[in-house]
C-alpha positions as CSV (number, residue, x, y, z in Angstrom):
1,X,-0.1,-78.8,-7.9
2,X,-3.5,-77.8,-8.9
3,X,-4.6,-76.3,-6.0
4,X,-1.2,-74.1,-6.0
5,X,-2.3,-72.7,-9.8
6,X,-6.0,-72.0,-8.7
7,X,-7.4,-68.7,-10.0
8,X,-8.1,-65.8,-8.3
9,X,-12.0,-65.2,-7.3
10,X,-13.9,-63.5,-9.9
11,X,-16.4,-60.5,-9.0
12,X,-20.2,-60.0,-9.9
13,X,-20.7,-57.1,-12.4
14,X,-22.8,-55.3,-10.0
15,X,-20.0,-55.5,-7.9
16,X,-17.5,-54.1,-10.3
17,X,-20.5,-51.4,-10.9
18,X,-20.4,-50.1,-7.5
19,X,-16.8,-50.3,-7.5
20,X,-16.5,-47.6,-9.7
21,X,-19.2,-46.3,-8.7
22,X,-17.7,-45.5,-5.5
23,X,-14.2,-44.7,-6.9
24,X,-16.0,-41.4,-8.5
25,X,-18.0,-40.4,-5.3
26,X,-14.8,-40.7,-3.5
27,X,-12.5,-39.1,-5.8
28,X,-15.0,-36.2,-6.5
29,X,-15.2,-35.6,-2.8
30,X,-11.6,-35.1,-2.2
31,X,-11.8,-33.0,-5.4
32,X,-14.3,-30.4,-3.9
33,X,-12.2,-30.9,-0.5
34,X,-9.2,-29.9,-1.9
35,X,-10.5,-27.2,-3.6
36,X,-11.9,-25.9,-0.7
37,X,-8.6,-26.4,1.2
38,X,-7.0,-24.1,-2.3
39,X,-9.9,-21.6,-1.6
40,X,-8.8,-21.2,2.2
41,X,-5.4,-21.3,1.7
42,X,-5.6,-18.6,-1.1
43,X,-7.9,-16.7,1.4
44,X,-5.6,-17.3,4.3
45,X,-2.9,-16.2,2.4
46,X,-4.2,-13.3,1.2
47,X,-5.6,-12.2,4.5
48,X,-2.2,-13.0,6.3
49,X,-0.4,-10.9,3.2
50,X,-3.1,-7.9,4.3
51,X,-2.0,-8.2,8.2
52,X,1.3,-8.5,7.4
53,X,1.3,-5.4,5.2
54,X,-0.8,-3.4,7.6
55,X,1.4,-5.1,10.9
56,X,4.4,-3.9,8.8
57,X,3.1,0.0,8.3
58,X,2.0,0.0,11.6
59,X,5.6,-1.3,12.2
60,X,6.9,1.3,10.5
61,X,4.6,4.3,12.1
62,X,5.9,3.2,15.1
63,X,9.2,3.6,14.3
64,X,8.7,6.7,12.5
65,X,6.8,8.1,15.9
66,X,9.4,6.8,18.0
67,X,12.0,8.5,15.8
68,X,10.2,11.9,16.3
69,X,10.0,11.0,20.0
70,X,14.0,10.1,20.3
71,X,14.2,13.8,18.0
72,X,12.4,15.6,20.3
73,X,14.4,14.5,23.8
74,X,17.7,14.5,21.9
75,X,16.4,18.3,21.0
76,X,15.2,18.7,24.5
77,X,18.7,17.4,26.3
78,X,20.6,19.4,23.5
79,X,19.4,22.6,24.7
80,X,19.7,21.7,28.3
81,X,23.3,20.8,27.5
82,X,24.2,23.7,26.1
83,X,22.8,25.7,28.6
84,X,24.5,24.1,31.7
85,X,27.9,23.9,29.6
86,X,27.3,28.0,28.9
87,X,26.6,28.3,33.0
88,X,29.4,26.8,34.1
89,X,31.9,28.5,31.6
90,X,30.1,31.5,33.2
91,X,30.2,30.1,36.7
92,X,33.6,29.5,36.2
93,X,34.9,33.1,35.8
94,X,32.4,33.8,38.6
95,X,34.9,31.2,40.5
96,X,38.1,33.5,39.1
97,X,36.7,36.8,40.6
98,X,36.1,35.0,44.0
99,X,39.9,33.7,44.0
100,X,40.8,36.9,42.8
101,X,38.7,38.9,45.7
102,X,40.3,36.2,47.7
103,X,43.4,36.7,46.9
104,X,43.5,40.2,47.1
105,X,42.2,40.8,50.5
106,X,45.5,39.4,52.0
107,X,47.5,42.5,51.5
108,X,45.5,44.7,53.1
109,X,44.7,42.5,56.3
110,X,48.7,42.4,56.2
111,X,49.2,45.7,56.4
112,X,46.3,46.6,58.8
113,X,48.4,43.5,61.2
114,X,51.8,45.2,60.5
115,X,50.1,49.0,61.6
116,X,49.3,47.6,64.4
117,X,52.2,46.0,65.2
118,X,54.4,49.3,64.4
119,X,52.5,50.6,66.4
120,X,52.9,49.2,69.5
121,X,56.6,50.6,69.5
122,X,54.9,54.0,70.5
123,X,56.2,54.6,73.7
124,X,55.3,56.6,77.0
125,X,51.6,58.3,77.0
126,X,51.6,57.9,73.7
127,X,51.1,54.0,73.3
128,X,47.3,54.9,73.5
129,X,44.6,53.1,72.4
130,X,42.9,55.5,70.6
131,X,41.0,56.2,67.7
132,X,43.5,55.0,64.9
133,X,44.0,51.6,66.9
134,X,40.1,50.6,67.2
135,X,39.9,51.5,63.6
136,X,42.8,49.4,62.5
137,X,41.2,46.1,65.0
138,X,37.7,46.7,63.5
139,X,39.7,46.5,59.7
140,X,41.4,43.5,61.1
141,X,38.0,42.1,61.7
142,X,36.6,43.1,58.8
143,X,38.8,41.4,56.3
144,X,39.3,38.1,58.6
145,X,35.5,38.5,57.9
146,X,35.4,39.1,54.0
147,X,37.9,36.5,53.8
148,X,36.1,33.4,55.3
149,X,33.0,34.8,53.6
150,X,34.8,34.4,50.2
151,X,35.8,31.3,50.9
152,X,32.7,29.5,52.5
153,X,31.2,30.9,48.7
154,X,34.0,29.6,46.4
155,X,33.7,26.2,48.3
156,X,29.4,26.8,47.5
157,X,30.8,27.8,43.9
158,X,33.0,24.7,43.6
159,X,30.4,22.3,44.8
160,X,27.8,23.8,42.2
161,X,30.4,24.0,39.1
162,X,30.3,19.9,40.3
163,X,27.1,19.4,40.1
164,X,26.5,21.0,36.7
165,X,29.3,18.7,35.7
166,X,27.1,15.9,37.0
167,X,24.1,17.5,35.1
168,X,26.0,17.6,32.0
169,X,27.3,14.4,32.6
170,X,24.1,12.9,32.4
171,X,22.7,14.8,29.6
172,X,25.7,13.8,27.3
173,X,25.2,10.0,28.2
174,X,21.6,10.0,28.0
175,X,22.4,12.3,24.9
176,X,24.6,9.2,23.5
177,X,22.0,6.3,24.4
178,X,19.5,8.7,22.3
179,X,21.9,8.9,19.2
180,X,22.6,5.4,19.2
181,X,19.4,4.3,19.5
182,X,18.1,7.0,16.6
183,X,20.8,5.0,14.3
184,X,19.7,1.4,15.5
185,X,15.8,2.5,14.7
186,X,16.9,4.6,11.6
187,X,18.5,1.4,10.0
188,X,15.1,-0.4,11.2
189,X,13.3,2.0,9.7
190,X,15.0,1.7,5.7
191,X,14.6,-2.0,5.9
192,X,12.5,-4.0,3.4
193,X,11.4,-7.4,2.9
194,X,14.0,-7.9,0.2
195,X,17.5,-6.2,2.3
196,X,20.1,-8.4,1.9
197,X,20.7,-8.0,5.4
198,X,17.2,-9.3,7.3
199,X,17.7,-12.7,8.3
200,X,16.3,-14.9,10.9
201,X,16.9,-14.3,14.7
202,X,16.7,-16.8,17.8
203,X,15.1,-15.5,20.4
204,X,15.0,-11.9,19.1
205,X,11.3,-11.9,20.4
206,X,12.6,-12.7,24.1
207,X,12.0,-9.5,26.5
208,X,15.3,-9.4,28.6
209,X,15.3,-8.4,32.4
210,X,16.7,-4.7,31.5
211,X,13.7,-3.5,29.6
212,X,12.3,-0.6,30.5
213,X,8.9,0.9,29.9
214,X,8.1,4.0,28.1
215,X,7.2,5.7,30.9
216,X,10.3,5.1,32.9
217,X,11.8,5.8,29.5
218,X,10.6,9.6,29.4
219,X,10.8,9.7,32.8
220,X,14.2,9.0,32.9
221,X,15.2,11.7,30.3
222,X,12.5,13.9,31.7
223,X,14.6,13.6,35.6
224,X,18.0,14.5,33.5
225,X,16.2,17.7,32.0
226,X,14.6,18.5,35.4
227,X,18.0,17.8,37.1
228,X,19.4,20.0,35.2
229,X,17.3,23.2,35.0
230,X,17.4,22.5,38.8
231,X,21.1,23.5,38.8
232,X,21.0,25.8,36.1
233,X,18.6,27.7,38.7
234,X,20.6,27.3,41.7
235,X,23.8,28.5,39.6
236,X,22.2,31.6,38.7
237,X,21.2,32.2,42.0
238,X,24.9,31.7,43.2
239,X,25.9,33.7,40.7
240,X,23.9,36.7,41.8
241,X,24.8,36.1,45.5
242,X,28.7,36.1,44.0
243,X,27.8,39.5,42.9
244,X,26.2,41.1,45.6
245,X,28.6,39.7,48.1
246,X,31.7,40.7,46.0
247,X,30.1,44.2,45.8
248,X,29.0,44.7,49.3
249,X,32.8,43.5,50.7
250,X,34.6,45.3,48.0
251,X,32.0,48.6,49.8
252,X,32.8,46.8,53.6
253,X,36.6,47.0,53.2
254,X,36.6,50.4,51.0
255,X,35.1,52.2,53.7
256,X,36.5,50.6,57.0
257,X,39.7,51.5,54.8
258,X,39.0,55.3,54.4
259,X,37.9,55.2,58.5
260,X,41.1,54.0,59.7
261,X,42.6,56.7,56.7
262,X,40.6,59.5,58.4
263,X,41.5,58.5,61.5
264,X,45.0,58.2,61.1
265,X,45.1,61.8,59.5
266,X,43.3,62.9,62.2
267,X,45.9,61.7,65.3
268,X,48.9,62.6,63.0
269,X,47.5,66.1,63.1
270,X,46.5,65.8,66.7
271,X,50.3,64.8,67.7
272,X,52.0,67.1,65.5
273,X,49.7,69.8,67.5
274,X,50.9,68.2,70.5
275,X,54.2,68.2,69.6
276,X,54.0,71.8,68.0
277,X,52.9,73.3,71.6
278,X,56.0,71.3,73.3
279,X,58.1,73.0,71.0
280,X,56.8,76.2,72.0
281,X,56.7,75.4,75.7
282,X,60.4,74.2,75.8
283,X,61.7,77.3,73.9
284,X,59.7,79.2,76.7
285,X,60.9,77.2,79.2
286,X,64.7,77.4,77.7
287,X,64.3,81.4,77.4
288,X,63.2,81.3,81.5
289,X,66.0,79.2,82.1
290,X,68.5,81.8,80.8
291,X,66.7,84.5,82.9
292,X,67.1,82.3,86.1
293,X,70.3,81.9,85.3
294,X,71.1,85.6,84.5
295,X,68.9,86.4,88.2
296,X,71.6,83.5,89.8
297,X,74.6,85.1,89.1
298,X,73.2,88.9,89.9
299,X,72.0,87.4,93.0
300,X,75.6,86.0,93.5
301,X,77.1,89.1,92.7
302,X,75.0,90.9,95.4
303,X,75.8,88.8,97.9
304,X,79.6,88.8,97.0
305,X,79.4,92.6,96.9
306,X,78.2,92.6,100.5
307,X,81.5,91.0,102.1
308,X,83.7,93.3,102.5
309,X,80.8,95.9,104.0
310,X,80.4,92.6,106.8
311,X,84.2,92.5,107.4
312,X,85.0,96.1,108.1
313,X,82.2,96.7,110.5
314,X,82.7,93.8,112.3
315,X,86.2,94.6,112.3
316,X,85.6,97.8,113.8
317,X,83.3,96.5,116.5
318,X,86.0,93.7,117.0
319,X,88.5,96.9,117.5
320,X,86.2,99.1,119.9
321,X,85.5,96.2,121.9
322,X,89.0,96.6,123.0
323,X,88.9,100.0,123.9
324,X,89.5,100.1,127.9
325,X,87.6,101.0,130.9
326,X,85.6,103.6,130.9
327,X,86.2,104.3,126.9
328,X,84.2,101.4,126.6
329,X,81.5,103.3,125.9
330,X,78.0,102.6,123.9
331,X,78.3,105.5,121.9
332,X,76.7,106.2,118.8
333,X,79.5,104.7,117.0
334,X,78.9,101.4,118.6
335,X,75.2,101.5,118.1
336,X,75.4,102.4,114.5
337,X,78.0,99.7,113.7
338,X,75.8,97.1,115.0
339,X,73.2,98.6,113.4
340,X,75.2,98.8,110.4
341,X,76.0,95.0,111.0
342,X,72.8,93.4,111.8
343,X,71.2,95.9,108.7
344,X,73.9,94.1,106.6
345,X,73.0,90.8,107.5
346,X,69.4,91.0,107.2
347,X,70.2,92.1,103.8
348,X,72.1,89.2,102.8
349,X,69.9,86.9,104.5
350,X,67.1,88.4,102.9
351,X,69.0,86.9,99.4
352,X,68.1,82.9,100.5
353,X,66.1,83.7,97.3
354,X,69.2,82.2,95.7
355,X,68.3,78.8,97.1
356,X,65.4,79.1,95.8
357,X,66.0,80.5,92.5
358,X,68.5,77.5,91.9
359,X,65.7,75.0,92.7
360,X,63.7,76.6,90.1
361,X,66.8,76.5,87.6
362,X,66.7,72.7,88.7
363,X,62.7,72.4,87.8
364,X,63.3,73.9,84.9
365,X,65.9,71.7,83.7
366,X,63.9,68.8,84.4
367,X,60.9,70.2,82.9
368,X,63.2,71.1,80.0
369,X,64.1,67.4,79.5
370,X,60.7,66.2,80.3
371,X,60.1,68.1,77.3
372,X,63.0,67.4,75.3
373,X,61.7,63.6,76.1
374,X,57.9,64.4,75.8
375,X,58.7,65.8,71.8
376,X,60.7,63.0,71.1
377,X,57.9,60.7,72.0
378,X,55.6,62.6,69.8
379,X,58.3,62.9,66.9
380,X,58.6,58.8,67.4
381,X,55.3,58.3,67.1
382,X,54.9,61.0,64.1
383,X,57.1,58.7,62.3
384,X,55.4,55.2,63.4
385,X,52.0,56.5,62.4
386,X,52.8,59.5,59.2
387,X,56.0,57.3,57.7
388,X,56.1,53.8,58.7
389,X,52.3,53.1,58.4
390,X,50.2,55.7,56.2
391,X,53.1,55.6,53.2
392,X,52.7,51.8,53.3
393,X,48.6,51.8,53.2
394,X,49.3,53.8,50.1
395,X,50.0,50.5,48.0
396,X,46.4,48.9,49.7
397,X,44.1,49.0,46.4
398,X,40.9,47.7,46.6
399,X,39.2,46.5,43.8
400,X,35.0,45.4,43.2
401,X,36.0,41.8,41.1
């Protein structure tokens, strides 16, 4: 029991000395240790307030500078916008006049195809290929020309007002990803350290696959810019081809369309000479027929007169040759009735002429109704080419669209 109650060792003075001693040096030194640690936090602190102060405004230049930068391309693409929108609107009337052009051409080539059908329903020596005919072919021609021309350029013109589509396509969605983003860095920008609405992000530091860098950033806008002056350009080029080739057909077809004018005046006059001088000729011809006709029946009437001359002196030589023996006598009577006979005779053979003068009543009458036929082949064609085709290339208007 008494060794259970045994007190506790006692220490020497000295001891207790040092003790305390060494309870000061130690508590002084963590003193001036943690005094130091106040000094360098208080330093740390501060200098971590400075860089975060000066990280934040250089934060915030940033986004001010990138701001101006997003200004700047949403100006630059804003302008370039409205510049390919106004060149297409203008393109697109440029596409109008082409269709128009287009459109108008098909009358005419109708009508040049429909001359020269008509035509071909000249008949005789007059289905000619003459002046009028090579004229209307080369018109043909002409317009089958115009008309693919115009259309090969309102396919060029419908392939360009697409790609200024594409241009302003582009333009309005980089114009969109501009405008958003100026919002998203315009909120950024009014922030503050006390907005009720900063809050802590995970991994809001972590750079995603689809970042770009600010080269390929400006590049990109700078491409849509480029892309589009590029077709602006080739627009207005278009544009001034459209206008030079609308000009120079709307010249092409006005003046092959004057040359088959000219040249059908020209052959209307020509036949309506022609046909002028058969008139004349047949009422020439008609007025010699009625003379032949007059000489036929005085040549007739000769020859009738003659008969009963013929009879009685061949009667009276039938008679005498019955006179008997030596009575039979060539006398002078005898001689001059054969005389008288054979005189007769020559006389009426000499009048044959009537054979001939009814061969030419026959040539005239065919020459008459080669006539008759020639001047209705002229009148035909008269009505083909002055009636039929020049009054219906009166409603051919052509027009510089």
């Amino acid at each position: 029991m008494s060794r259970l109650f045994q007190a506790p060792p006692k220490f020497h003075p000295s001891e207790w000395h040092v003790a305390n001693k060494m309870q000061c040096a130690s508590t002084e030194s963590q003193k001036s240790s943690s005094e130091r640690m106040i000094a360098e936090s208080q330093r740390l602190v501060d200098e971590i307030e400075k860089t975060t102060q000066k990280t934040q405004s250089d934060v915030n230049k940033k986004i001010e500078q990138r701001l101006e930068e997003i200004k700047f391309w949403r100006q630059e693409l804003d302008n370039k916008l409205e510049q390919i929108i106004n060149e297409t609107e203008v393109l697109l009337t440029f596409k109008t006049r082409l269709e128009k052009a287009l459109e108008s051409c098909k009358e005419p080539l109708v009508i040049a195809q429909k001359c020269l059908l008509n035509r071909q329903r000249r008949v005789g020596i007059d289905l000619v290929h003459d002046e009028v005919e090579q004229e209307l072919v080369k018109e043909v021609e002409v317009l089958q020309g115009v008309i693919a021309l115009l259309e090969c350029t309102l396919e060029q013109t419908i392939e360009q007002i697409r790609l200024n589509r594409s241009a302003k396509y582009n333009l309005e969605m980089d114009l969109k990803d501009k405008f958003t983003a100026s919002k998203i860095d315009s909120y950024c920008a009014s922030l503050t350290n006390n907005t009720p609405d900063v809050r802590y992000a995970d991994n809001a530091v972590k750079i995603e696959g689809n970042f770009i860098s600010p080269e390929d950033w400006t590049d990109f806008s700078n491409i849509n810019v480029e892309k589009a002056d590029k077709q602006r350009n080739n627009s207005l080029s278009l544009r001034a081809m459209i206008d030079s080739i609308l000009s120079q057909t709307a010249n092409d077809m006005h003046k092959q369309y004057e040359m088959v004018n000219v040249a059908f005046r020209n052959r209307v006059k020509e036949v309506r000479d022609a046909k002028h001088k058969l008139e004349i000729l047949l009422a020439s011809v008609m007025d010699e027929t009625a003379l032949q006709e007059k000489n036929i029946a005085a040549l007739k009437k000769a020859i009738a007169d003659k008969e009963g001359p013929v009879k009685m002196a061949q009667t009276r030589l039938e008679a005498r040759n019955h006179r008997p023996n030596v009575e039979l006598c060539y006398d002078t009577v005898q001689y001059k009735l054969i005389s008288e006979v054979q005189e007769i005779t020559n006389n009426i053979q000499r009048q044959d002429t009537l054979a001939q003068a009814e061969t030419e009543l026959k040539g005239l009458s065919r020459r008459q109704l080669s006539l008759e036929e020639e001047i209705q082949v002229k009148a035909n064609t008269l009505y083909i080419d002055e009636v039929l085709c020049m009054q219906m290339r009166e409603s051919v208007c052509i027009n510089n669209f």
